[in-house]
N, C-alpha and C positions, 0 to 999 in steps of 0.2 A: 698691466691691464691688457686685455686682450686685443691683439688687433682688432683695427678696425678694416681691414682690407676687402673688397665685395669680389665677390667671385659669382659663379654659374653654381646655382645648385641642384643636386639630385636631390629625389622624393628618398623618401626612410630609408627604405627598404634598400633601395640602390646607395647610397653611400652608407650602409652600416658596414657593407663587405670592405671598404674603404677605409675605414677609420682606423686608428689605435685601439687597442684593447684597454685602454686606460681615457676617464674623463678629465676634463675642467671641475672642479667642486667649486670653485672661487663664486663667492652669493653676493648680489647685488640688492638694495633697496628693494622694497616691493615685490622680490621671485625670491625668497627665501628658498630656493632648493639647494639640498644637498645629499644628492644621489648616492646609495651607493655604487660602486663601479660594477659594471655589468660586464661579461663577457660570452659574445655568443659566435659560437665557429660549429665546422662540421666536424673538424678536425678532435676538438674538446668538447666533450659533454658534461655540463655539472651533474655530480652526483645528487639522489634524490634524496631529500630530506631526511632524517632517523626516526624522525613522527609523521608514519603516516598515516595516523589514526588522529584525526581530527576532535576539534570536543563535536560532542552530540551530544543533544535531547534523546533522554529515555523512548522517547515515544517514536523520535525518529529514525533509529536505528533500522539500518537495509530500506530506507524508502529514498536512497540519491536516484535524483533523475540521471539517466544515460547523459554522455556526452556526445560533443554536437562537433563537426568540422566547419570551420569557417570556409567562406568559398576563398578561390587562391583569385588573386589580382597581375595579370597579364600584361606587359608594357607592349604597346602597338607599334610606337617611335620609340626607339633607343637613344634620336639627338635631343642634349635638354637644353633644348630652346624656351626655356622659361622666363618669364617677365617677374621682375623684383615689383613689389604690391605698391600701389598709390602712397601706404603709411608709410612711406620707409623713405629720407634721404638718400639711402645708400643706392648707390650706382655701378656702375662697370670698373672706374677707378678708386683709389682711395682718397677721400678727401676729406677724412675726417681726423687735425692733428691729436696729438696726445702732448701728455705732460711733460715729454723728452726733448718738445718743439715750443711748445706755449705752457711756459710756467705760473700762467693764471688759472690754470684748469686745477692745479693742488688745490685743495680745500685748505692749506696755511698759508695761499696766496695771502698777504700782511691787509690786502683791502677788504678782503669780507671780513676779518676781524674777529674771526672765531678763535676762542681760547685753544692751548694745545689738548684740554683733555677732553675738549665735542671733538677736534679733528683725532683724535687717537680712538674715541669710542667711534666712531663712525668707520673707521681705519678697519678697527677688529669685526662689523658688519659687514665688513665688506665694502664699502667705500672709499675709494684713496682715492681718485680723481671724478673731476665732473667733466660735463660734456662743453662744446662751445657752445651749444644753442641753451646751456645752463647758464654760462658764463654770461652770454650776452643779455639773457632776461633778467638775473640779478643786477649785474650791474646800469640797468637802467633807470636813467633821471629821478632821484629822488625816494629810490626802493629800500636803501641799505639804511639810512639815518631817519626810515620811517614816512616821511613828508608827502607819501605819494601812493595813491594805491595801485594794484595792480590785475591785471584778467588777461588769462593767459591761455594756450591750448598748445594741447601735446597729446601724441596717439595714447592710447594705453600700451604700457613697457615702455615707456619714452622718458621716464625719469621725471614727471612732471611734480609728483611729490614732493621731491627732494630740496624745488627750489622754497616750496611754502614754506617747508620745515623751517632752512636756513632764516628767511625772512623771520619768520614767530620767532625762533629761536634766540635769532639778534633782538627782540624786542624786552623778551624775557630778562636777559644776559644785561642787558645795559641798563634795567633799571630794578633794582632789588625790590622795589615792592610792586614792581608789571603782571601783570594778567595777562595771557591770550587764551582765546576760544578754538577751537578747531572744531569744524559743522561738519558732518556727517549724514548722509540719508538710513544707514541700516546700522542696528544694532550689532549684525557680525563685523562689522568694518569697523565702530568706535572700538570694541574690545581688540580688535586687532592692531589698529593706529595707538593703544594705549600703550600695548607689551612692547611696541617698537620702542614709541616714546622713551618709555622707561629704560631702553637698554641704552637707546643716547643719551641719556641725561645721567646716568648711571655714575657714582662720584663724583659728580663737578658742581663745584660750593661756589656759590655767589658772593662775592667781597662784601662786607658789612660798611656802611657807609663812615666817612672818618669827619664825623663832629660830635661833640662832649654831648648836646641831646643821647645821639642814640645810647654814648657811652653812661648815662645817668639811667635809661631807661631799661638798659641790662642790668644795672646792678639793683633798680626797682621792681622790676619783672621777671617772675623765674623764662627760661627763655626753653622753648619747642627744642625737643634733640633734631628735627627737620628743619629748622629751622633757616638754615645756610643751602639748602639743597632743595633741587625745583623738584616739585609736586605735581605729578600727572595723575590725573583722576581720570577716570571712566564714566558721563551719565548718560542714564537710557533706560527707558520703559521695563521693568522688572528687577530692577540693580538692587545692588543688595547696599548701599551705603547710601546716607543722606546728608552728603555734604553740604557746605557753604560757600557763599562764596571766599570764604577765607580760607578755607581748606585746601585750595588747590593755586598751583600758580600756572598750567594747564589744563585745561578741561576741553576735555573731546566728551564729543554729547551729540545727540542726534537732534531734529531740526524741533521737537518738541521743547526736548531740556531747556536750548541753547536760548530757548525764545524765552522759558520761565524763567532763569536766571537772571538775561537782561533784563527784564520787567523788575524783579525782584533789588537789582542791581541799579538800577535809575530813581526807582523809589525809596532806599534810602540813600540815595550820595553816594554811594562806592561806587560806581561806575566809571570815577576819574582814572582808577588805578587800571584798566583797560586798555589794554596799548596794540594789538594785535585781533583780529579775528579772519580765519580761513574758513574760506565758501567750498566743500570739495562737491564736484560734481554737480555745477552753478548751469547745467542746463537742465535741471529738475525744475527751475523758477515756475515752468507751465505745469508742472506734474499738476494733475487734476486735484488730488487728494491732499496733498502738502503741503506742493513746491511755494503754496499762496506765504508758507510761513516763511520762507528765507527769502522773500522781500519784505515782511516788516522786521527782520532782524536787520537786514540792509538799511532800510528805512532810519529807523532809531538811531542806527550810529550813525548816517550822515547828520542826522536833526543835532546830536550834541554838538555841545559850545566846546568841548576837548576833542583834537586828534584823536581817529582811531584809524588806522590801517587797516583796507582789505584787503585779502588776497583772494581773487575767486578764481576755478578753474577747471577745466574739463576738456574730458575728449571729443565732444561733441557741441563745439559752438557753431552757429550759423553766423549769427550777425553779432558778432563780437564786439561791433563798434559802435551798438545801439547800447549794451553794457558799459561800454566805458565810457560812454556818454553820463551814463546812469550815476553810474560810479566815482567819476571824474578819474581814469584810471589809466594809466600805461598800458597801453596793449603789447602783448608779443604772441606770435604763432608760430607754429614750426612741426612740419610732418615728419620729422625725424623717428625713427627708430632702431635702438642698435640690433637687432634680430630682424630680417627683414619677414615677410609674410608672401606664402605663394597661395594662391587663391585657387579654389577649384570649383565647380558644379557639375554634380551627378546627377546624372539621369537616366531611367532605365539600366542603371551598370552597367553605362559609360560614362568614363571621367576627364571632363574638359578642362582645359588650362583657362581658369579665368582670374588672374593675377591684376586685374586695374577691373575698374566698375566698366570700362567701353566693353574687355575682352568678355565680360560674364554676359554684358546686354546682346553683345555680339552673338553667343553660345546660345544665349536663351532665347533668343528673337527665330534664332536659324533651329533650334528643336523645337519651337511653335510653330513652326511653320509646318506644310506637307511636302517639303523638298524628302528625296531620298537621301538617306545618310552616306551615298557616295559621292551627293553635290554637296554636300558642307563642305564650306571654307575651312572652318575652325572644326578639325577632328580631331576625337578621342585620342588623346593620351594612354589610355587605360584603359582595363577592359575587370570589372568584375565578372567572372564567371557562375552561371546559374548554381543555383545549391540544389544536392540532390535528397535536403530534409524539406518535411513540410512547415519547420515554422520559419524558414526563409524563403519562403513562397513569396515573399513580397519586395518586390526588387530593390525596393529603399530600403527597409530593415536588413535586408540582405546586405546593403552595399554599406549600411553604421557598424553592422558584426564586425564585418571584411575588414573594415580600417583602422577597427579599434584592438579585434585581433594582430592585425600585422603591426599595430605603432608596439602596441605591448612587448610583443614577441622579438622585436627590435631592440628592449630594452627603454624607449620612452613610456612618455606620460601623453594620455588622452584626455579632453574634456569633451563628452558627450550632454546631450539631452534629451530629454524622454525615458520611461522606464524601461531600457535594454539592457538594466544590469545583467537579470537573470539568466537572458539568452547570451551574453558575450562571459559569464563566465562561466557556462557551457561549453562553450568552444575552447575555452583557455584553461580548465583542469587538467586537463590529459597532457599539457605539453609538455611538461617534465622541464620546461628551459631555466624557472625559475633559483638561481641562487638560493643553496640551504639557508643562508644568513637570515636573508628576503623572506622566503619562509617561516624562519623560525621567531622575525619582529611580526607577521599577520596570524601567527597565534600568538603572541603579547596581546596584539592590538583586538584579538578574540576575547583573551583573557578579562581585558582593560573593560569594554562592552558589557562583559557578563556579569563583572563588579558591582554596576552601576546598577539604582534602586530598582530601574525600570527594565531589568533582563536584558538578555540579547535578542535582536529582532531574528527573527525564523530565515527571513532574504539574506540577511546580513550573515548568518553563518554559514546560507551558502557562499556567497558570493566572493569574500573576505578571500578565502583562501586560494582562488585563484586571481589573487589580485584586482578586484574588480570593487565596488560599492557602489551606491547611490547619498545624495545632498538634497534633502529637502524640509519644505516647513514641520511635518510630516514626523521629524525626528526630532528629538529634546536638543537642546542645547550642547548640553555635555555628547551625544552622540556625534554630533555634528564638529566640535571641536575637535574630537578624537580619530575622524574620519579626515577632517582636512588636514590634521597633521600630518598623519599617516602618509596623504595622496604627497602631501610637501615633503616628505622625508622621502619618498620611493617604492614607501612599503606599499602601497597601491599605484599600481599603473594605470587605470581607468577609473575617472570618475562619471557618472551619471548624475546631472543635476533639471532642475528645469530653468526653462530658458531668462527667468527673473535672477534665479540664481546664478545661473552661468556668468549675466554681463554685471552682479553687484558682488561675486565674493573673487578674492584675488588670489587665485591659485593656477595659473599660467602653466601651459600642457604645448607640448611638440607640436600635437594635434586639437584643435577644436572642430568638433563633427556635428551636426547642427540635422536631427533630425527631423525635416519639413519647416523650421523654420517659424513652429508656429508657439504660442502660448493663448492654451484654449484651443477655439475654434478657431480663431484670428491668426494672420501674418506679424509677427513682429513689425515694431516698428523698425525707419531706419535710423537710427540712436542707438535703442539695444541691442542691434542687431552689428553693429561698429564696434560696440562694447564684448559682445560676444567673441566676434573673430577679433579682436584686440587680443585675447588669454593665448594665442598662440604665438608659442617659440620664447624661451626663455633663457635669461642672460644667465650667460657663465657655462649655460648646460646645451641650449642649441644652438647650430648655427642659419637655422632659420626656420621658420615657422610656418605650420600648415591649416590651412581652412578650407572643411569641405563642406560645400552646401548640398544634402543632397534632398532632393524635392521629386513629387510624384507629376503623374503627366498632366494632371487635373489641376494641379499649382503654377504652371508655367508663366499663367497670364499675372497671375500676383507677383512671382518672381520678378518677372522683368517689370512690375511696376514699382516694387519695394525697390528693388535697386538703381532702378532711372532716379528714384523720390531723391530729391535734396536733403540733407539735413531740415529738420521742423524749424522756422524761427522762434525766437525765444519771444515771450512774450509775457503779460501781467495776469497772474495767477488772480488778481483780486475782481475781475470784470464777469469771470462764469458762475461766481454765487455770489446774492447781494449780502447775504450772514458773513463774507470775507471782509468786506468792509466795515460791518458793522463791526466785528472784532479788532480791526483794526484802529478804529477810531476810537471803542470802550478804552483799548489797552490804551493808548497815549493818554485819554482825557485821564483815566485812575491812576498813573499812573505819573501823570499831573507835569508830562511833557508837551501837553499843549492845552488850553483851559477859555481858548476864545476863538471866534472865526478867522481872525488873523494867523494865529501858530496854527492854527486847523488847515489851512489853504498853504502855509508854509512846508506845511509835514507832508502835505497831498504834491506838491509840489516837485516834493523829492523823491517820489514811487515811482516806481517803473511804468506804472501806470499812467504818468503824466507827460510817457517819450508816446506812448500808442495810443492812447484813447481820445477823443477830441476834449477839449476843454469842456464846450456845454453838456456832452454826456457826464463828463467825471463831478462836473457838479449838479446835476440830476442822481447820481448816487449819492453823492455825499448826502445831500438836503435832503432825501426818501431815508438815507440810514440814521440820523441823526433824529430825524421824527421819530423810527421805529424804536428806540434807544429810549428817547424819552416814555412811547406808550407802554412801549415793557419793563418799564421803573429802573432800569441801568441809569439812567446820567437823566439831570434836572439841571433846567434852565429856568431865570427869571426872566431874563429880558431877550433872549433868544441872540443874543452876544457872546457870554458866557456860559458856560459848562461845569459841572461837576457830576463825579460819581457819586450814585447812591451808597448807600451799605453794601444791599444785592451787587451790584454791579462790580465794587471794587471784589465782593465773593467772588464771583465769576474768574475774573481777571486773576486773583492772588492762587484759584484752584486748577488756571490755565484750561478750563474751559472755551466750547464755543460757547454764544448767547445761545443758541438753540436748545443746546445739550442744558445749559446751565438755567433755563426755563424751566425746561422739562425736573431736573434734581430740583428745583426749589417748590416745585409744586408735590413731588413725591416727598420730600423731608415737611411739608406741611401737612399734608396727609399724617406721614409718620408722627410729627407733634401731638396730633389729636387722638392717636389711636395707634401703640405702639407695644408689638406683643413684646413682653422682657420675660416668658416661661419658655423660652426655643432660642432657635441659632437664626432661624431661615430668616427673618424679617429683618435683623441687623446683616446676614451675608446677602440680603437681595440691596439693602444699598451699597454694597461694594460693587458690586457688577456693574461691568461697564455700559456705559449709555450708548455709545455708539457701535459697538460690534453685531449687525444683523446676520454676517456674512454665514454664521452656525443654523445651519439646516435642523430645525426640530424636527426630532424622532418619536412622533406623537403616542404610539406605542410604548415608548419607553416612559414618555412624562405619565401617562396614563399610571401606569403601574408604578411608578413613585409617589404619584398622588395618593393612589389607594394606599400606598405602606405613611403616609404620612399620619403624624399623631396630631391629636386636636387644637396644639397650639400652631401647628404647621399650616392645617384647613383653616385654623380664624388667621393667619394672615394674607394666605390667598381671599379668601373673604377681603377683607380691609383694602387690597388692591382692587378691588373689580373682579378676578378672576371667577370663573362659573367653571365647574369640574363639569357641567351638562357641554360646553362648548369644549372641554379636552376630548370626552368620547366621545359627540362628535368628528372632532379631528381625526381622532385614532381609527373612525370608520370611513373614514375616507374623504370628510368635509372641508369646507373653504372660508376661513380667515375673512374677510371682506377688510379696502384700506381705499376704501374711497374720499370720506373726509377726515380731515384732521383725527376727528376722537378715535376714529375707528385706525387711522395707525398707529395711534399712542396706545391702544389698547393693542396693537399687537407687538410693538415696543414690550409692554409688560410682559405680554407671555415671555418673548425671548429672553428676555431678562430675570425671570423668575426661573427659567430653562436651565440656563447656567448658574444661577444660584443652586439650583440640586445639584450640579457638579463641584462647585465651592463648599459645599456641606461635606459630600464625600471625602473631598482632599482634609479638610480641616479635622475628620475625625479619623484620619491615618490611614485613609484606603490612598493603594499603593496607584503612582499616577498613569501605570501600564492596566492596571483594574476597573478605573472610571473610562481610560480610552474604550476599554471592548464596551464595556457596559452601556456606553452611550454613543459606541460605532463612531468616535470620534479622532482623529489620528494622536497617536501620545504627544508631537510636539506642539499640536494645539490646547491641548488640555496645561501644559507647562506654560504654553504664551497665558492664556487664559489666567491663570493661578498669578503671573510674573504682570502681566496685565494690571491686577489688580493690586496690585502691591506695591506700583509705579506710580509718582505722584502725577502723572498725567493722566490718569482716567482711573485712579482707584480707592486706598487708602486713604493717600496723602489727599488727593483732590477733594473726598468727602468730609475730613476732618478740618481741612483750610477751610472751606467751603462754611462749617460751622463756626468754626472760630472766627471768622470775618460778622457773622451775623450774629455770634453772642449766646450762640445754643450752646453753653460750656457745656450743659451733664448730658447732650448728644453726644458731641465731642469725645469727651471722655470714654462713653462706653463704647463708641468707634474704637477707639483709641486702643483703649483692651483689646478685643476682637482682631485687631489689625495684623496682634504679636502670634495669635493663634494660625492666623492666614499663611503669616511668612514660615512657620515654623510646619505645616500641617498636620497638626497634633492637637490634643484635649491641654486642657491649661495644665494639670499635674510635667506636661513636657518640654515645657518651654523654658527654661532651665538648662533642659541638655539638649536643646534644638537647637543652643548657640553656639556648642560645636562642630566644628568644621565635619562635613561628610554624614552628622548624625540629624536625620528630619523624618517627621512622616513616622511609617511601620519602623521603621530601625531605630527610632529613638524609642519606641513601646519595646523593643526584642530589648535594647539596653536597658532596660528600668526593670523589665520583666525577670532579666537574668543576673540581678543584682546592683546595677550601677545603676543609683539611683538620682548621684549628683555629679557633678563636674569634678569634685574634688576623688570620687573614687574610680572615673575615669583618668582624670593625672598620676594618680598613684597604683595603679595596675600597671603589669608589664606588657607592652603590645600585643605580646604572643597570647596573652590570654585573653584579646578581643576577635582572636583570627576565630576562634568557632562562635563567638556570637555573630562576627558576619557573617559567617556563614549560612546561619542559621534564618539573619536577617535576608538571603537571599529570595529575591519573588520565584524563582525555578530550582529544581535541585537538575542536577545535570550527572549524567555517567561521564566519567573520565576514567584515562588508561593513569597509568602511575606513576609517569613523566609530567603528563597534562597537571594530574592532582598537585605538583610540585611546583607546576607554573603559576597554578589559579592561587595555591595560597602564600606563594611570593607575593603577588600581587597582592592579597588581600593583609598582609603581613605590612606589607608599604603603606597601604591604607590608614592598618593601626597605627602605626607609629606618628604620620600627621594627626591623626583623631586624637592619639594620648599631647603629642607637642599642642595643638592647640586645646585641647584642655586645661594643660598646664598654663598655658598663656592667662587664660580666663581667670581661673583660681588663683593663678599672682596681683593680679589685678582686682580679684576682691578681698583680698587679704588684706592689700597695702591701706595703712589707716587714712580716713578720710581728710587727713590735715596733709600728704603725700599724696594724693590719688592722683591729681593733674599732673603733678612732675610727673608720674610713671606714667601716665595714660594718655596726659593731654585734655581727651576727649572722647566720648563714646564712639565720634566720627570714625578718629584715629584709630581704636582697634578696632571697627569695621574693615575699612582701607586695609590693615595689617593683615584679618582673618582674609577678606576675598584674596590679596595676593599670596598669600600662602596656598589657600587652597586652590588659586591659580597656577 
């Protein structure tokens, strides 16, 4: 393992002349890099690429913008009197032992108890030893044998993952039919905590229990080929599987899923099998919009009569000790980092050493001030030098070029914010410094982009090839994954994210560059803003990490207040809407863990809510929410003792609604009872759409002109809603909504909703999801959330079809039901058949039917090679390529065929197999779900 020895360190640039011409590759949890080795001298020039004719669009041909000079960055002081960052234990000496001194730091230390093949997968991750501030958190009072929960804080890079894992992991491991949960706030993090999972749990079989039961019940029951091996599952708002809870013996889920499963999981009795559940990033509690939901997951498991262990934890706790009050929980903290962080703020381009929160308040107090910058105590470091183009006229944009250019040009990794792809990879085409290798993976990673259903973005092929991108909502899924890999492998040395992005996806950079600091109009908080410069300096590859703030002159006074601010206390999500409580108290009562005043004040008891709020207000909410429950027919009382759910209400709860949202759908599906157009699409995809997403700015012009193409069945269901085509043109000339009372914002509820229903039309009859972006000026990776939105059993599909079958509407249900496979598939029903091959949806499934495959069996039975020209064919752009290029793209798309015909094949063996075999070979529909996503994973 690498030392742990703390020295004085230099900025980039000054210790790159320093180093070896060879790195560290060795990857640790959580910083997955693995660079290639870079080597940069004056002495050696790498030759330039053999291609350097890039792909291009037909159209863009001779239209490259000129390139741009980074300004050069000046050292003032040459002595590096630098201060190691507040997150960092690390000091002047070394005091951190290794496995050579304390052989509890092995992971086959005999008392954490882990089998040899988790310590040998973990081994080939890159894991061989832990830290002592690992050691001493696990092994604390009652964490190993379960008995005891646990809330914990560790910077980010700090290894704080790795103790959750162990803990779940132990849970799992010791009892074959165990459960745990692992909570998640973002979709891109469960999918990435999955693929880890999976590589740790990778061949290691759980011992089958040794008594004649189980031994009768195998020779009674044909038995899972998975059955001995742990099952990490993936759930989140757009997924493509619809597991159970039997399906998994891990489930990573984001804070929606994890909430519907337990509910689902209490109400019928499985919930014993439950032995673990991880809180990540347990200072979201307050999050405005959420965090309210992982205090009643918290909740519910302290309420059970069975043990469950929690683990909560985050970089960002205040009051640690009001949670593990909460919790009943072991605390441990520790600012430990192996990569330590030097901190800077820029101003004007000048660059201050501000490496602890005093030295930045210091820097920023003395440039707010009107002292002259030859009585500053604390001077410049560093000196960005003016640019002599005009679009670094702006001293801060100037001084994000400056740093992003020089980390690159170094051979590190950058994480910026704000959109500065385009200008920094202006300045970085021309440098020629790039490695051909480097080069010739960011045309793969060109090639890989242009694959995909939804083309290559027009930025993106600039930017790509001078090693640069952008991350944002803005980009599909698949773009975003293929972009992170990239920046994780090397093949991109600057990423551009925005500042939500930066502090939630984990891709840790030399450099974290922090343009103004702000998201919006607004200053970061200080949380994201800890999470932010947390991504800097990466184990195995750095030896320490840099953060620069750089901020305009007009931002000072924010500045130095963001960074005076304390961390937020954490606090009860359930107190800023009285609808939180009210969902809180539905789900227990349906859900029939609490059904009288007693378990009622029990349950309330155990909220976080009952360490912060005084007693007589929390019962002033309770007895106002419980009213409101009863007037909107959720939950009926007789004697005003006891409780139950209604029919309605247990709907609500089983389609993981709020009450509000689930008023609103019960009143639109009674409408729909009485008058339901069945000659169109619109009126079954306007109940798919989601109830709560306002945040889609209507384009009244464009709804105008989809009205007008609208057929008669399309106008009587706008009809049937309330809509007035008189109030669209209106809009479209320039008019105003009015949302003063109630009706009048449920009537504007409708329009949005009827808004994104013509975008749901579009997709479902094969327009391509780059086609409805322009069309409705929407960005492509919203139009993909949208579609993924609705398909997810939290606000779409799944919710409106529970929703009905709770209440008995079968033949609504049903034709939900149908429609639902149309949604997922984006295609006319003739296509949903080969929509259930992997990579084949949308236009490409019509180009395959079109061109003769018309079933799954005669795509398994075709030879790849003779699907590469119908992708091609399927492609949304045709693009000029040199004859090199054209040999890359249809490698690429050759790779393609080959999963498209494998899982083909897959399908067609599985419906072949006679229905008296199906389950031996299949299991379950579940199971080749799970099987297709991770293949085509």
């Amino acid at each position: 393992m690498d030392s742990r020895q703390s020295v004085f360190h230099k900025t980039t640039v000054e210790s790159i002349t320093f180093q070896q011409k060879t790195f560290h590759t060795t990857t640790i949890a959580g910083s997955k890099r693995a660079h290639a080795e870079t080597t940069v001298g004056s002495e050696q020039q790498p030759s330039v690429s053999k291609r350097a004719i890039q792909f291009q669009r037909a159209s863009a041909s001779g239209t490259e913008l000129p390139g741009l000079a980074a300004s050069t960055i000046t050292t003032v002081d040459s002595d590096d009197n630098f201060q190691i960052s507040e997150y960092s234990q690390r000091r002047i000496i070394s005091a951190t032992p290794t496995s050579t001194i304390d052989r509890s730091l092995l992971l086959s230390f005999p008392r954490y108890g882990l089998p040899d093949s988790l310590v040998n997968n973990l081994n080939v991750l890159g894991i061989k030893e832990i830290y002592p501030w690992q050691k001493q958190c696990i092994l604390g009072p009652g964490l190993l044998n379960g008995t005891r929960n646990l809330v914990y804080t560790a910077p980010t890079g700090g290894g704080k993952s790795l103790v959750a894992d162990i803990l779940m992991l132990r849970r799992v491991l010791q009892d074959r039919d165990a459960k745990a949960l692992l909570v998640l706030p973002y979709v891109a993090l469960v999918q990435e905590k999955v693929r880890w999972l999976r590589n740790v749990v990778q061949g290691i079989k759980r011992q089958p229990p040794a008594n004649d039961v189980y031994e009768k019940e195998r020779l009674l029951w044909q038995r899972r080929p998975d059955e001995d091996t742990i099952r990490v599952v993936g759930f989140f708002g757009g997924g493509k599987i619809r597991a159970t809870w039997s399906d998994f013996d891990i489930g990573v889920c984001t804070f929606e899923k994890a909430n519907t499963l337990i509910n689902a999981a209490i109400g019928d009795c499985s919930i014993t099998k439950l032995k673990a559940v991880v809180l990540d990033e347990l200072h979201m509690l307050d999050d405005d919009h959420r965090g309210y939901l992982m205090e009643l997951i918290a909740t519910k498991l302290l309420s059970l009569e069975h043990e469950v262990q929690i683990v909560g934890m985050s970089a960002t706790l205040a009051n640690i000790d009001l949670l593990s009050r909460w919790l009943d929980a072991h605390i441990y903290s520790t600012f430990y980092r192996p990569v330590p962080i030097e901190e800077y703020l820029c101003h004007e381009g000048k660059i201050y050493p501000a490496s602890s929160t005093s030295g930045l308040l210091k820097a920023a107090s003395q440039l707010a001030s009107d002292s002259n910058a030859s009585q500053l105590q604390n001077r410049p470091v560093r000196i960005v030098q003016p640019s002599i183009h005009k679009e670094f006229k702006d001293p801060v944009l100037n001084a994000v070029v400056a740093l992003a250019v020089e980390t690159a040009k170094s051979g590190y990794g950058a994480l910026g914010c704000e959109s500065d792809a385009r200008l920094i990879s202006r300045a970085l085409h021309h440098t020629h410094l790039d490695d051909p290798a480097i080069l010739e993976k960011r045309l793969d990673l060109l090639a890989d982009l242009r694959s995909l259903s939804t083309g290559l973005d027009p930025t993106l092929a600039e930017t790509i090839t001078a090693g640069v991108a952008f991350h944002h909502a803005g980009l599909t899924t698949e773009e975003r994954d293929l972009i992170a890999d990239a920046y994780d492998h090397g093949v991109l040395k600057v990423l551009v994210a925005t500042c939500s992005l930066a502090a939630g996806i984990n891709l840790p950079a030399r450099r974290v560059i922090l343009h103004n600091a702000r998201m919006g109009r607004d200053l970061v908080g200080p949380s994201m803003l800890r999470q932010m410069r947390g991504r800097a300096g990466r184990k195995g590859k750095d030896e320490v990490g840099e953060t620069y703030l750089c901020c305009r002159k007009t931002d000072l006074e924010g500045v130095i207040e963001l960074m005076r601010a304390e961390l937020p206390q954490i606090s009860s999500g359930l107190t800023t809407d009285r609808h939180r409580i009210q969902r809180a108290l539905l789900e227990i009562i349906a859900i029939r863990l609490a059904n009288s005043r007693d378990s009622i004040h029990d349950y309330i008891e155990k909220t976080l809510l009952s360490l912060s709020t005084a007693p007589d207000a929390i019962q002033t909410y309770v007895e106002c929410s419980l009213q409101d429950l009863i007037k909107m027919g959720f939950v009926r009382s007789d004697d005003s003792v006891s409780y139950a759910a209604t029919k309605l209400g247990k709907a609500i709860v089983a389609s993981s609604l709020e009450p509000e949202d689930g008023t609103f759908i019960y009143r639109e599906m009674q409408r729909a009872l009485r008058a339901f157009v069945m000659d169109g699409e619109m009126h079954v995809l306007y109940m798919f759409t989601p109830v709560h997403d306002l945040s889609v700015v209507i384009n009244w012009q464009v709804f105008r002109s989809e009205m007008e193409n609208l057929d008669e069945s399309g106008l009587r269901v706008m009809t049937f809603l309330g809509l007035k085509p008189t109030q669209v043109n209106a809009m479209a000339q320039g008019g105003n909504l009015k949302e003063t009372t109630p009706e009048e914002k449920e009537t504007v509820r409708i329009y949005h909703r009827f808004y994104l229903a013509l975008q749901l039309r579009d997709l479902c009859n094969e327009v391509p999801i780059h086609v409805v972006s322009r069309k409705y000026g929407t960005p492509r990776g919203t139009v993909q959330t949208l579609a993924q939105t609705c398909q997810g059993f939290a606000a779409g599909t799944d919710a409106v079809i529970k929703f009905c079958q709770q209440m008995d509407w079968g033949a609504m249900a049903a034709i939900l039901d149908h429609f639902s496979d149309r949604l997922n598939a984006g295609a006319r029903s003739d296509l949903l058949a080969l929509a259930k091959v992997t990579f084949i949806k949308s236009r490409t499934a019509r180009v395959f039917y079109e061109n003769g495959f018309k079933t799954v069996a005669a795509i398994a039975n075709a030879d790849p090679k003779e699907l590469v020209p119908v992708l091609i064919q399927a492609q949304p752009s045709k693009v000029r390529l040199k004859s090199k290029d054209e040999e890359k793209y249809e490698e690429k798309l050759l790779a393609k065929a080959k999963v498209i015909a494998d899982s083909a094949n897959r399908l067609w063996r599985t419906h072949m197999t006679p229905p008296s075999r199906r389950d031996t070979a299949a299991n379950s529909s579940t199971e080749i779900e799970m099987q297709q996503q991770v293949y085509e994973e």
